[in-house]
C-alpha positions in Angstrom: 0.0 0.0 0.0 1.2 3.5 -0.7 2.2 5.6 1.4 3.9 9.2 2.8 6.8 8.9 5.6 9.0 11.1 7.1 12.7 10.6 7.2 15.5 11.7 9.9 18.9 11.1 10.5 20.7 8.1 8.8 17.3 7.0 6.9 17.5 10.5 4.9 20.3 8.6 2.9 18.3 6.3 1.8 15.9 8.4 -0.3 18.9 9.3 -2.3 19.7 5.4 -2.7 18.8 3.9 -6.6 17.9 0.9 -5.2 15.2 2.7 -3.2 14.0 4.5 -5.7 11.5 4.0 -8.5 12.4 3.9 -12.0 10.7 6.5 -13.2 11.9 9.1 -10.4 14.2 11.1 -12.8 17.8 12.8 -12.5 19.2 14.1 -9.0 22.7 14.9 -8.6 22.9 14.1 -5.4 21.1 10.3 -6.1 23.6 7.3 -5.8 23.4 3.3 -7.2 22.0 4.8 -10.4 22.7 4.4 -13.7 24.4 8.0 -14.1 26.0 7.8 -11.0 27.4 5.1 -8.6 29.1 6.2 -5.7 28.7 9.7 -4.0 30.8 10.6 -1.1 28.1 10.1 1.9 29.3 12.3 4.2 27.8 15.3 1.9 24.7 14.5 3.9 26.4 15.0 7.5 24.6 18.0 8.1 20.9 16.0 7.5 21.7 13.4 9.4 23.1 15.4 12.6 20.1 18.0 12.3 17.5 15.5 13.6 15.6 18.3 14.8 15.6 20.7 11.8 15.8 18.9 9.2 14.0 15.8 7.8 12.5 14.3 4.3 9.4 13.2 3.5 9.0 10.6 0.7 6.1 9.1 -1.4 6.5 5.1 -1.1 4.1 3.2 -4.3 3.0 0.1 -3.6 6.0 -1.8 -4.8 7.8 -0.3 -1.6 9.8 2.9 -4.3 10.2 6.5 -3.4 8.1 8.0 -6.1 9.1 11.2 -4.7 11.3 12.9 -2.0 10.9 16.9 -0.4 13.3 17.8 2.2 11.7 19.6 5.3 13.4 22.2 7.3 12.8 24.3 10.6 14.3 26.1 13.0 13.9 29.4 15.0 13.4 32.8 12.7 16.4 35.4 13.1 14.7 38.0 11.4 12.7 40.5 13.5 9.2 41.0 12.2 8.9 44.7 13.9 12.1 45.9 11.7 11.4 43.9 8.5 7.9 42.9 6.7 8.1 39.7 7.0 4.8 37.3 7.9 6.4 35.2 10.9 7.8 36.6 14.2 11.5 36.6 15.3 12.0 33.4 17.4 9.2 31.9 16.3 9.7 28.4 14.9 9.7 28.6 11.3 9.0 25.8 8.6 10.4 25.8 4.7 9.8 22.8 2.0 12.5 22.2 -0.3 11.8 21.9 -4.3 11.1 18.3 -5.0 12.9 15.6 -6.7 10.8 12.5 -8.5 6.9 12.2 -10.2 5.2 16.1 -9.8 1.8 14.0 -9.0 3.0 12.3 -5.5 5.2 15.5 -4.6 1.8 17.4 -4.6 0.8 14.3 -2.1 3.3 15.3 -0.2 2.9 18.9 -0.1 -1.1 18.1 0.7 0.4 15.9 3.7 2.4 18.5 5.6 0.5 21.3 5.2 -2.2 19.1 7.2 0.1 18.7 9.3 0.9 22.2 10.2 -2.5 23.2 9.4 -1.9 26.5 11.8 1.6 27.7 10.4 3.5 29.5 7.6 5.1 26.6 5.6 7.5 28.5 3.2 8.1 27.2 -0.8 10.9 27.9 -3.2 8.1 30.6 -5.0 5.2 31.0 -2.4 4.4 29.7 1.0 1.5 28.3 3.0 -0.5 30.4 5.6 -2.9 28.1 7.5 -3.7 26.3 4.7 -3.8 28.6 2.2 -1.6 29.4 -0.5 0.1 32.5 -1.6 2.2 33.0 -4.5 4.5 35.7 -3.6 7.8 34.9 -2.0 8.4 35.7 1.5 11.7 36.1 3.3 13.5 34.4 6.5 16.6 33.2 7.9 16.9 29.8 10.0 18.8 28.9 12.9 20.0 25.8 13.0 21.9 23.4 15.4 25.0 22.5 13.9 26.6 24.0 10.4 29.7 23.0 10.9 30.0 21.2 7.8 33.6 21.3 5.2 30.5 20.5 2.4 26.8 20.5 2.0 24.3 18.3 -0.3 23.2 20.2 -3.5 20.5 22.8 -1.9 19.9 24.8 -4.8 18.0 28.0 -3.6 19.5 28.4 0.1 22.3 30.5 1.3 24.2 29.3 4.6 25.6 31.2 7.3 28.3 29.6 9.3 28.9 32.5 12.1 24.8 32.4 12.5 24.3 28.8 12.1 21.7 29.5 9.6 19.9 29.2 6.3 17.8 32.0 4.4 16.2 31.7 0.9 17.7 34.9 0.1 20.8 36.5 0.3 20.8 39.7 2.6 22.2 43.4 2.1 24.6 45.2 3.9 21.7 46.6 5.9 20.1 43.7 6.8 24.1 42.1 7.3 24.3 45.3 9.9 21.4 45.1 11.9 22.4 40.7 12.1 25.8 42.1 13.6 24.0 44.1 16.0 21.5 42.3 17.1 23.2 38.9 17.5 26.5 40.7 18.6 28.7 39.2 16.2 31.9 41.0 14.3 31.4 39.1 11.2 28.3 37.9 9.3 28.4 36.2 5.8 26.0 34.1 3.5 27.1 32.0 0.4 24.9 29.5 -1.6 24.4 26.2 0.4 25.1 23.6 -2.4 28.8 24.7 -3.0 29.6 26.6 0.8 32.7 25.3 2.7 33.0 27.6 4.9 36.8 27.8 5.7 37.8 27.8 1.6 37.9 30.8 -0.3 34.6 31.5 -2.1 35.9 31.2 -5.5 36.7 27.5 -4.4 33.8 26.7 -3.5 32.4 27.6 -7.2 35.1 26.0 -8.5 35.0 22.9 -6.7 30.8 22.5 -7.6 31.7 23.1 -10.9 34.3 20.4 -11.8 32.2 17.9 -9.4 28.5 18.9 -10.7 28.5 20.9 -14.2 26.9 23.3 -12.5 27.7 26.6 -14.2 24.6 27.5 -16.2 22.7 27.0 -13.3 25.1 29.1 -10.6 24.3 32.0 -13.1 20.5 31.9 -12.9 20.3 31.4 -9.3 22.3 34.4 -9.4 20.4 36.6 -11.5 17.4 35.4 -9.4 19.1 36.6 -6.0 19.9 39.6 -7.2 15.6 39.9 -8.2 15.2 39.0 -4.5 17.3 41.6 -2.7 15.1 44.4 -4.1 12.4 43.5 -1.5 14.6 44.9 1.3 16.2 47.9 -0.5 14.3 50.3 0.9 15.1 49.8 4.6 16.7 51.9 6.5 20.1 51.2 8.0 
Protein backbone atom coordinates (compact mmCIF):
# COMPACT_ATOMS: atom_id res chain seq x y z
CA UNK A 1 0.00 0.00 0.00
CA UNK A 2 1.21 3.47 -0.74
CA UNK A 3 2.15 5.64 1.44
CA UNK A 4 3.91 9.16 2.77
CA UNK A 5 6.75 8.88 5.57
CA UNK A 6 8.97 11.13 7.13
CA UNK A 7 12.68 10.65 7.24
CA UNK A 8 15.50 11.66 9.88
CA UNK A 9 18.93 11.14 10.53
CA UNK A 10 20.68 8.11 8.78
CA UNK A 11 17.28 7.02 6.92
CA UNK A 12 17.54 10.53 4.88
CA UNK A 13 20.31 8.56 2.90
CA UNK A 14 18.29 6.25 1.85
CA UNK A 15 15.87 8.43 -0.30
CA UNK A 16 18.88 9.32 -2.30
CA UNK A 17 19.72 5.44 -2.74
CA UNK A 18 18.76 3.93 -6.58
CA UNK A 19 17.91 0.88 -5.19
CA UNK A 20 15.22 2.67 -3.17
CA UNK A 21 13.96 4.47 -5.65
CA UNK A 22 11.52 4.02 -8.54
CA UNK A 23 12.35 3.91 -11.96
CA UNK A 24 10.71 6.47 -13.21
CA UNK A 25 11.90 9.13 -10.38
CA UNK A 26 14.21 11.08 -12.80
CA UNK A 27 17.77 12.83 -12.51
CA UNK A 28 19.16 14.13 -9.04
CA UNK A 29 22.72 14.93 -8.63
CA UNK A 30 22.90 14.12 -5.38
CA UNK A 31 21.14 10.30 -6.15
CA UNK A 32 23.56 7.32 -5.78
CA UNK A 33 23.39 3.33 -7.15
CA UNK A 34 22.05 4.85 -10.36
CA UNK A 35 22.65 4.45 -13.66
CA UNK A 36 24.41 7.98 -14.10
CA UNK A 37 26.04 7.82 -10.95
CA UNK A 38 27.45 5.07 -8.60
CA UNK A 39 29.14 6.18 -5.70
CA UNK A 40 28.67 9.73 -4.03
CA UNK A 41 30.77 10.61 -1.10
CA UNK A 42 28.08 10.09 1.93
CA UNK A 43 29.33 12.32 4.17
CA UNK A 44 27.77 15.32 1.94
CA UNK A 45 24.75 14.48 3.88
CA UNK A 46 26.37 14.97 7.48
CA UNK A 47 24.63 17.97 8.14
CA UNK A 48 20.88 15.95 7.47
CA UNK A 49 21.71 13.39 9.42
CA UNK A 50 23.08 15.43 12.59
CA UNK A 51 20.05 17.97 12.30
CA UNK A 52 17.48 15.53 13.57
CA UNK A 53 15.64 18.26 14.81
CA UNK A 54 15.60 20.68 11.84
CA UNK A 55 15.80 18.93 9.22
CA UNK A 56 14.00 15.85 7.79
CA UNK A 57 12.45 14.29 4.33
CA UNK A 58 9.36 13.17 3.46
CA UNK A 59 9.03 10.58 0.67
CA UNK A 60 6.12 9.05 -1.43
CA UNK A 61 6.54 5.09 -1.07
CA UNK A 62 4.08 3.18 -4.33
CA UNK A 63 3.00 0.13 -3.60
CA UNK A 64 6.02 -1.83 -4.77
CA UNK A 65 7.78 -0.26 -1.57
CA UNK A 66 9.75 2.88 -4.35
CA UNK A 67 10.25 6.49 -3.43
CA UNK A 68 8.13 7.96 -6.09
CA UNK A 69 9.09 11.23 -4.67
CA UNK A 70 11.27 12.90 -1.96
CA UNK A 71 10.87 16.90 -0.43
CA UNK A 72 13.32 17.83 2.17
CA UNK A 73 11.74 19.64 5.31
CA UNK A 74 13.35 22.21 7.31
CA UNK A 75 12.75 24.34 10.55
CA UNK A 76 14.28 26.11 13.04
CA UNK A 77 13.92 29.36 14.96
CA UNK A 78 13.35 32.80 12.68
CA UNK A 79 16.43 35.41 13.09
CA UNK A 80 14.68 38.03 11.36
CA UNK A 81 12.67 40.48 13.49
CA UNK A 82 9.16 41.00 12.15
CA UNK A 83 8.86 44.66 13.86
CA UNK A 84 12.06 45.85 11.71
CA UNK A 85 11.40 43.88 8.47
CA UNK A 86 7.92 42.91 6.72
CA UNK A 87 8.12 39.75 6.97
CA UNK A 88 4.75 37.28 7.85
CA UNK A 89 6.43 35.23 10.89
CA UNK A 90 7.80 36.64 14.19
CA UNK A 91 11.49 36.65 15.31
CA UNK A 92 11.96 33.43 17.37
CA UNK A 93 9.15 31.87 16.29
CA UNK A 94 9.67 28.42 14.92
CA UNK A 95 9.70 28.57 11.26
CA UNK A 96 9.02 25.81 8.55
CA UNK A 97 10.45 25.85 4.73
CA UNK A 98 9.83 22.81 2.03
CA UNK A 99 12.51 22.17 -0.29
CA UNK A 100 11.80 21.86 -4.27
CA UNK A 101 11.11 18.26 -4.99
CA UNK A 102 12.89 15.55 -6.71
CA UNK A 103 10.77 12.46 -8.53
CA UNK A 104 6.90 12.24 -10.17
CA UNK A 105 5.17 16.08 -9.80
CA UNK A 106 1.78 13.99 -8.97
CA UNK A 107 3.04 12.32 -5.51
CA UNK A 108 5.17 15.54 -4.64
CA UNK A 109 1.79 17.35 -4.62
CA UNK A 110 0.78 14.34 -2.08
CA UNK A 111 3.35 15.34 -0.23
CA UNK A 112 2.92 18.94 -0.13
CA UNK A 113 -1.10 18.10 0.67
CA UNK A 114 0.42 15.88 3.71
CA UNK A 115 2.43 18.50 5.56
CA UNK A 116 0.50 21.29 5.16
CA UNK A 117 -2.20 19.10 7.22
CA UNK A 118 0.10 18.71 9.31
CA UNK A 119 0.90 22.24 10.25
CA UNK A 120 -2.49 23.24 9.44
CA UNK A 121 -1.93 26.45 11.79
CA UNK A 122 1.58 27.73 10.43
CA UNK A 123 3.54 29.50 7.63
CA UNK A 124 5.06 26.65 5.63
CA UNK A 125 7.48 28.51 3.20
CA UNK A 126 8.08 27.15 -0.76
CA UNK A 127 10.93 27.87 -3.22
CA UNK A 128 8.06 30.58 -5.03
CA UNK A 129 5.25 30.97 -2.40
CA UNK A 130 4.35 29.67 1.05
CA UNK A 131 1.52 28.30 2.95
CA UNK A 132 -0.50 30.39 5.64
CA UNK A 133 -2.86 28.07 7.54
CA UNK A 134 -3.67 26.35 4.72
CA UNK A 135 -3.79 28.57 2.15
CA UNK A 136 -1.57 29.41 -0.54
CA UNK A 137 0.13 32.47 -1.58
CA UNK A 138 2.22 32.96 -4.48
CA UNK A 139 4.53 35.74 -3.65
CA UNK A 140 7.84 34.86 -2.02
CA UNK A 141 8.44 35.67 1.48
CA UNK A 142 11.68 36.12 3.34
CA UNK A 143 13.46 34.39 6.49
CA UNK A 144 16.59 33.19 7.94
CA UNK A 145 16.88 29.85 9.98
CA UNK A 146 18.76 28.89 12.90
CA UNK A 147 19.96 25.78 12.99
CA UNK A 148 21.88 23.41 15.35
CA UNK A 149 25.01 22.53 13.95
CA UNK A 150 26.57 23.96 10.36
CA UNK A 151 29.70 22.98 10.89
CA UNK A 152 30.01 21.20 7.83
CA UNK A 153 33.63 21.26 5.17
CA UNK A 154 30.54 20.49 2.41
CA UNK A 155 26.80 20.48 2.00
CA UNK A 156 24.26 18.29 -0.34
CA UNK A 157 23.24 20.23 -3.51
CA UNK A 158 20.48 22.83 -1.86
CA UNK A 159 19.90 24.77 -4.82
CA UNK A 160 18.05 27.96 -3.62
CA UNK A 161 19.50 28.42 0.06
CA UNK A 162 22.32 30.55 1.25
CA UNK A 163 24.17 29.30 4.61
CA UNK A 164 25.61 31.25 7.25
CA UNK A 165 28.33 29.65 9.31
CA UNK A 166 28.94 32.46 12.06
CA UNK A 167 24.81 32.42 12.48
CA UNK A 168 24.32 28.84 12.05
CA UNK A 169 21.65 29.55 9.65
CA UNK A 170 19.92 29.22 6.32
CA UNK A 171 17.77 31.95 4.39
CA UNK A 172 16.21 31.75 0.86
CA UNK A 173 17.67 34.92 0.06
CA UNK A 174 20.82 36.54 0.28
CA UNK A 175 20.76 39.73 2.60
CA UNK A 176 22.23 43.36 2.15
CA UNK A 177 24.57 45.19 3.93
CA UNK A 178 21.66 46.65 5.92
CA UNK A 179 20.09 43.68 6.77
CA UNK A 180 24.12 42.08 7.32
CA UNK A 181 24.27 45.28 9.89
CA UNK A 182 21.40 45.10 11.85
CA UNK A 183 22.36 40.69 12.13
CA UNK A 184 25.81 42.12 13.60
CA UNK A 185 23.98 44.14 15.97
CA UNK A 186 21.48 42.28 17.12
CA UNK A 187 23.18 38.85 17.53
CA UNK A 188 26.53 40.74 18.62
CA UNK A 189 28.69 39.23 16.22
CA UNK A 190 31.93 40.99 14.30
CA UNK A 191 31.44 39.12 11.20
CA UNK A 192 28.26 37.85 9.26
CA UNK A 193 28.45 36.18 5.78
CA UNK A 194 25.95 34.07 3.46
CA UNK A 195 27.06 31.96 0.37
CA UNK A 196 24.91 29.50 -1.60
CA UNK A 197 24.44 26.24 0.41
CA UNK A 198 25.09 23.58 -2.40
CA UNK A 199 28.78 24.73 -2.98
CA UNK A 200 29.60 26.57 0.77
CA UNK A 201 32.68 25.27 2.66
CA UNK A 202 33.02 27.57 4.92
CA UNK A 203 36.82 27.84 5.65
CA UNK A 204 37.75 27.83 1.60
CA UNK A 205 37.91 30.78 -0.26
CA UNK A 206 34.61 31.52 -2.05
CA UNK A 207 35.86 31.19 -5.54
CA UNK A 208 36.74 27.46 -4.42
CA UNK A 209 33.79 26.70 -3.47
CA UNK A 210 32.42 27.58 -7.19
CA UNK A 211 35.06 25.95 -8.54
CA UNK A 212 35.01 22.95 -6.67
CA UNK A 213 30.76 22.54 -7.64
CA UNK A 214 31.71 23.11 -10.94
CA UNK A 215 34.34 20.35 -11.76
CA UNK A 216 32.15 17.92 -9.43
CA UNK A 217 28.53 18.89 -10.67
CA UNK A 218 28.47 20.91 -14.22
CA UNK A 219 26.89 23.32 -12.48
CA UNK A 220 27.65 26.63 -14.23
CA UNK A 221 24.58 27.52 -16.18
CA UNK A 222 22.71 26.98 -13.25
CA UNK A 223 25.13 29.08 -10.63
CA UNK A 224 24.30 32.02 -13.15
CA UNK A 225 20.50 31.93 -12.89
CA UNK A 226 20.28 31.39 -9.34
CA UNK A 227 22.31 34.38 -9.40
CA UNK A 228 20.37 36.60 -11.50
CA UNK A 229 17.36 35.38 -9.35
CA UNK A 230 19.08 36.56 -6.04
CA UNK A 231 19.89 39.64 -7.21
CA UNK A 232 15.58 39.91 -8.16
CA UNK A 233 15.16 39.01 -4.54
CA UNK A 234 17.26 41.64 -2.70
CA UNK A 235 15.11 44.39 -4.12
CA UNK A 236 12.37 43.46 -1.54
CA UNK A 237 14.56 44.88 1.32
CA UNK A 238 16.17 47.94 -0.51
CA UNK A 239 14.31 50.34 0.90
CA UNK A 240 15.11 49.83 4.60
CA UNK A 241 16.67 51.88 6.46
CA UNK A 242 20.10 51.18 7.97
Amino acid sequence: MSKIIELKGKDIIKAYDGNNLSDNFGYSCANFNCEYQEKIDLNLFDIYVDNTNNISCFVYINDNGKIEGRRMFFKGKQLLDDKVFPIITKLNSEIYYLYGYYGNDIYNRNIVKHIVSLYSNDVIYLDNGYFNKGLYYGNKEYWIMEINNMEYDEFPPIDFLFASYELTAFSNFKPHQNIIKWLKDYYKLDDINFRMAYHFKPKHNEDDFIKHWNQKYYYDKEIDEIEIEDEEDDEYFDDFDE
